[in-house]
N, C-alpha and C positions, 0 to 999 in steps of 0.2 A: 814632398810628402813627409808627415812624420815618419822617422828611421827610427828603430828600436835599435840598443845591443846589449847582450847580456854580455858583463864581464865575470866569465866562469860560471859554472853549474850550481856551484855552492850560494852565488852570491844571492840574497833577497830584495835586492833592490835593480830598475835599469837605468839606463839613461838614456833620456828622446832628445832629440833637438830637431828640428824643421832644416831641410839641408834647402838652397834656394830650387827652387820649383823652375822647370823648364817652362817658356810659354807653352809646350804643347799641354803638357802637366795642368796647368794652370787654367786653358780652354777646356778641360774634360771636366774639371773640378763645377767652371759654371754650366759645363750642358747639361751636368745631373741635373745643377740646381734649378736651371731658366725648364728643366721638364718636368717639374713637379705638377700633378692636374691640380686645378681648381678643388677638388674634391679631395685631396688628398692624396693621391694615387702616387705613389716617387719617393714619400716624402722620409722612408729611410736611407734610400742615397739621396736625396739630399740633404738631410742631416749631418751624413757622413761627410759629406762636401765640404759644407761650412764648415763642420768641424775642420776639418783641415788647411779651405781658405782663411780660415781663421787663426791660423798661423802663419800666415805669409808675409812678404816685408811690404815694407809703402807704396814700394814700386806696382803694388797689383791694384790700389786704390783702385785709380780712373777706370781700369777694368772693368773691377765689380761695380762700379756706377753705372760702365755702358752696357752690360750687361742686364741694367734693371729696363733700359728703350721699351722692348717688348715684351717685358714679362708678366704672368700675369700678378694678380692681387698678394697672392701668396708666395709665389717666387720672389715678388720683391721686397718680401717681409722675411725671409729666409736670406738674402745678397744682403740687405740693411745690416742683418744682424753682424753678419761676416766683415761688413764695411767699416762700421762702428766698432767693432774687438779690432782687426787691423789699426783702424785713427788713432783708436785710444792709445793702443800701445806705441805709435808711431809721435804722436805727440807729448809720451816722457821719455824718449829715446834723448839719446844728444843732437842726432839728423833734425830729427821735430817732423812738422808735418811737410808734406813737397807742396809746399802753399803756390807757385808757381801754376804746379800742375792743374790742381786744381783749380783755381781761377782759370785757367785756359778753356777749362770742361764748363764752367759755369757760365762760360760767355759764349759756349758752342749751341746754339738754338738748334742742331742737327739731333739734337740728347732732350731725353723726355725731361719735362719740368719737372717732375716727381726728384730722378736722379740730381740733376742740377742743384735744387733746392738743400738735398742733402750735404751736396758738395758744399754748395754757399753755407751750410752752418758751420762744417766743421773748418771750411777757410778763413771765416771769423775767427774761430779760435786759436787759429797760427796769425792770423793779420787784424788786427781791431780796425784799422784803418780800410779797411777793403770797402767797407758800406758807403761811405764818404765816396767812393773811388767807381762804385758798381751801380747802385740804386738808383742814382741819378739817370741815367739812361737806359733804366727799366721800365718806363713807363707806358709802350708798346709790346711789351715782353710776352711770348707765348703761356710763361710760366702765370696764373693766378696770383700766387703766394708772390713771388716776384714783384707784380705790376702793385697790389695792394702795399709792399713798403714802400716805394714810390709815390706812391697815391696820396699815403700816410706821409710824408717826409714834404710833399707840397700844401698838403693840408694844414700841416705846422706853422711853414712859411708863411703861408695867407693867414693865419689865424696872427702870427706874431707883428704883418705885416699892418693889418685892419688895426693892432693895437697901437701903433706907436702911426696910426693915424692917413697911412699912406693906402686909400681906399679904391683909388685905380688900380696898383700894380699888387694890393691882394685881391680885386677884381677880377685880374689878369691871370693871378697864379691859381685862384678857383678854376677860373675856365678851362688851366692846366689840367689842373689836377681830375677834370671832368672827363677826358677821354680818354684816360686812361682805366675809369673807374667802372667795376662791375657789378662789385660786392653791396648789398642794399644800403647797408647801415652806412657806407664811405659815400654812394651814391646820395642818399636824405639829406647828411650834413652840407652834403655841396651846394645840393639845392637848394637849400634853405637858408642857406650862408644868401648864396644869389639873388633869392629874390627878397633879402631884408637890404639885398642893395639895389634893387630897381629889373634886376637881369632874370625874367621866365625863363625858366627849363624844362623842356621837352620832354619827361620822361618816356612816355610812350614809344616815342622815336628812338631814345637813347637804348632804354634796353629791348628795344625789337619786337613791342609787344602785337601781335595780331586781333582787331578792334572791332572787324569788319565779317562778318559771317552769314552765310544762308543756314537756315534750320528748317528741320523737317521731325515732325513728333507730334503727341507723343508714340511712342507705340509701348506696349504694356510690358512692366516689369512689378506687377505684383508679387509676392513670394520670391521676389527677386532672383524671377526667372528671365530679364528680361539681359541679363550680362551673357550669357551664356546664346542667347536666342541669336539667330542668323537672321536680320530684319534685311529688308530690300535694298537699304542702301549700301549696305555689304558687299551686294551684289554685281550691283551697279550704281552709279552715279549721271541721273539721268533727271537734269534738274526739272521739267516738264513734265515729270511722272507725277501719277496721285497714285496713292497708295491708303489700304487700308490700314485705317490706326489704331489704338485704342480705345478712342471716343467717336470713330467716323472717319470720313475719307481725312488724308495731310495731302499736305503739298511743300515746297519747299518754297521758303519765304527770308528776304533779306532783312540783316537786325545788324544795328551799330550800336559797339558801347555807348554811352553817356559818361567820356572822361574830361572830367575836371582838369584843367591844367595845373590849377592851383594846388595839386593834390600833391604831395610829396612823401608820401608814406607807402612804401612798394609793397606794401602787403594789399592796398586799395587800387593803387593808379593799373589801369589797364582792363579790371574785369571786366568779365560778360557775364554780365547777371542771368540765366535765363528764365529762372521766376519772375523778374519782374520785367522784363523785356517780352515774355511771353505770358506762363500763366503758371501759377507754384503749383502745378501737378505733383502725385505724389503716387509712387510706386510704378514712374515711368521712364521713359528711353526719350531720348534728344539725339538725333545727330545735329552736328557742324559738320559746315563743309566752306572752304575755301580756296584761295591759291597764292602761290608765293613762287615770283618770278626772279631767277635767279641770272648772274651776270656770266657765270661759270659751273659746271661741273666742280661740288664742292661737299667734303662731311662737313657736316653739325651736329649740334646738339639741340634737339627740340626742347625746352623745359616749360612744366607745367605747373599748375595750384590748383588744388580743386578740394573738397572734402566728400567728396563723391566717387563713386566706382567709373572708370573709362577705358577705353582704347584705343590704339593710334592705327590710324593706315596713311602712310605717305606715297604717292602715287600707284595705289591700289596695293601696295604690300603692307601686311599689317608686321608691326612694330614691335606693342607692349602694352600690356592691359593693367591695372591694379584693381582688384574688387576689394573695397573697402568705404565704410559710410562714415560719417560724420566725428573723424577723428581727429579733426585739428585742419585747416589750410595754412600755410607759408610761403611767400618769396621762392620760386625757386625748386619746390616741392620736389620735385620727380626730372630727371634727367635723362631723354633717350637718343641717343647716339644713332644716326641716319645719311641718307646721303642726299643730298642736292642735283640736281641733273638743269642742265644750261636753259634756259627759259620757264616758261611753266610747269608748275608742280602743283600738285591738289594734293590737299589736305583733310583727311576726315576724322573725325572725332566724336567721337562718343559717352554718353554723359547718362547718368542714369542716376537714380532717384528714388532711394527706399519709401516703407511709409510710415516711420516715427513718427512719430506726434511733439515728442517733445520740441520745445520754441528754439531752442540750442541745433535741432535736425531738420531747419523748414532749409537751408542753403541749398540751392541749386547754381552752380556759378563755376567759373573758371578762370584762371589767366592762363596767355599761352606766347608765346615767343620764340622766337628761331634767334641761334645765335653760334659763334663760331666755339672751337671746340674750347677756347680758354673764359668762355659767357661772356664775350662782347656780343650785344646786339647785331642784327643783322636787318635791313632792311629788305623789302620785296619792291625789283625794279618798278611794279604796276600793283600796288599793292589794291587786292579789292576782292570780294568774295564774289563778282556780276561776272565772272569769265564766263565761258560757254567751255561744257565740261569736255575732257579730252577723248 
């Protein structure tokens, strides 16, 4: 803890110094920190915390890295700052940084990629050579940031390799660099690389996208009341039901994208159009429904694209909704964090459809994907939207 003392009544000045911190000391310091809420709630002891981790010697680094595992969004923006005021000063000391240490934390896959990451920046800064030593065998890595230097550092390879003519073994090292890759734009270049050398790529398959879907719609969301509205498949999932719709009795009917293989631009490959698979209604509701047959008991990450308002239910628990029209789609859009149960899983979704007029608001479509928690693709053992519902 900082120690004050005043030398004599008279004197106008004190003197602090940071005496070394017990570990107990030093575990109270981050359980303020790691109990900050979301909302703000902590966030004067934990202020106070940092302040004072922020005076502690090197020795507390790995700490406050492991400390950020499970913290939330703001606690680890709070531990960062504490991390970084220790580094810095620990790297113009004479000691320097405990580069050791660190590398130890960065190879520990038991530590969130977030901390990790951190770790690995400032371990470069004690070790220039580390990258050469690490990245190589990041390619599998939990961490995102992680697998895409790797990804990057093979994509070099092959690009330097194609030059000086040797077009097997950067053949070779594409197809490396390919299963490691999740990120779109690393993902494009690969494919693209590949098939100006004779080699189709999968992407469908690669990033996990779900292609195959039963629908049932529309049902009315005029005044775009139809997000909010409880329709019957909410209800139940009962694929033999007719239901009253909007225009007259639905039913539920099976639709397969139309993906090009040849398509290698991830903003395209994988959608489900349902305007033109169906019919460009307008101020209407669409479910999907499908299923995704899983090998284990597993979280994921479901991610979406859509320029439309939706909502998820993963085996009848709903998820996450965003109501929002025609503001842009991307790669990747929306991110929702779920869980996997060992065989079959249904999946429902929900799509709805203002009624602009303008030509930029006629999009009804989506992409959708199952994938692990660091967005590697995930396949469904029996992928197919004809299951018989559970």
């Amino acid at each position: 803890m900082l120690r004050y003392f005043c030398l004599g009544a008279s004197l106008v000045f004190c003197l602090a110094w940071f005496d070394s911190a017990s570990a107990d000391e030093i575990d109270e310091l981050l359980e303020a920190v790691t109990a900050v809420e979301p909302r703000g709630e902590g966030n004067p002891a934990a202020a106070e915390a940092v302040r004072e981790l922020s005076q502690a010697d090197a020795s507390t680094l790995t700490r406050i890295l492991a400390a950020m595992d499970d913290a939330n969004p703001l606690a680890v923006n709070w531990l960062r700052g504490a991390f970084e005021s220790v580094a810095a000063r620990a790297q113009e000391s004479d000691d320097g940084l405990p580069a050791t240490e660190l590398e130890a934390f960065v190879l520990d896959l038991e530590h969130s990629g977030r901390a990790r990451r951190l770790a690995y920046e400032w371990l470069v800064k004690a070790d220039p050579s580390a990258p050469d030593r690490i990245i190589p065998n990041m390619l599998d890595d939990p961490s995102p940031e992680m697998r895409r230097d790797a990804v990057a550092r093979l994509i070099s390879a092959a690009e330097e390799l194609a030059d000086t003519g040797d077009a097997a073994e950067a053949k070779s090292t594409y197809e490396k660099a390919l299963t490691g890759a999740t990120d779109g734009d690393q993902v494009e270049q690969i494919a693209k690389s590949l098939d100006g050398m004779g080699t189709d790529v999968d992407l469908v398959n690669h990033f996990g996208f779900l292609t195959e879907w039963r629908l049932i719609g529309p049902f009315d969301n005029r005044d775009k009341i139809g997000f909010e509205a409880v329709y019957p498949p909410e209800q139940e999932l009962d694929f033999d039901a007719v239901y009253e719709g909007q225009l007259g009795e639905v039913r539920w009917e099976t639709y397969e994208a139309d993906c090009d293989g040849k398509v290698y631009d991830v903003g395209e490959v994988g959608k489900f159009d349902l305007a033109a698979l169906t019919e460009p209604h307008k101020g209407a509701v669409t479910y999907a429904a499908t299923e995704f047959v899983s090998d284990t008991d597993r979280p994921v990450e479901f991610r979406i694209a859509t320029p439309n308002a939706w909502k998820l239910w993963v085996n009848g628990e709903y998820l996450f909704g965003h109501e929002e029209y025609h503001r842009g789609m991307r790669f990747d859009q929306y991110s929702v964090r779920g869980e996997l149960k060992s065989g079959r899983n249904t999946i429902l979704l929900k799509v709805c459809q203002n009624e602009q007029t303008e030509s930029w608001a006629q999009d009804w479509v989506f992409q959708f994907r199952v994938c692990d928690l660091s967005g590697k693709g995930l396949t469904s053992g029996q992928r197919t939207a004809r299951a018989d519902a559970p």
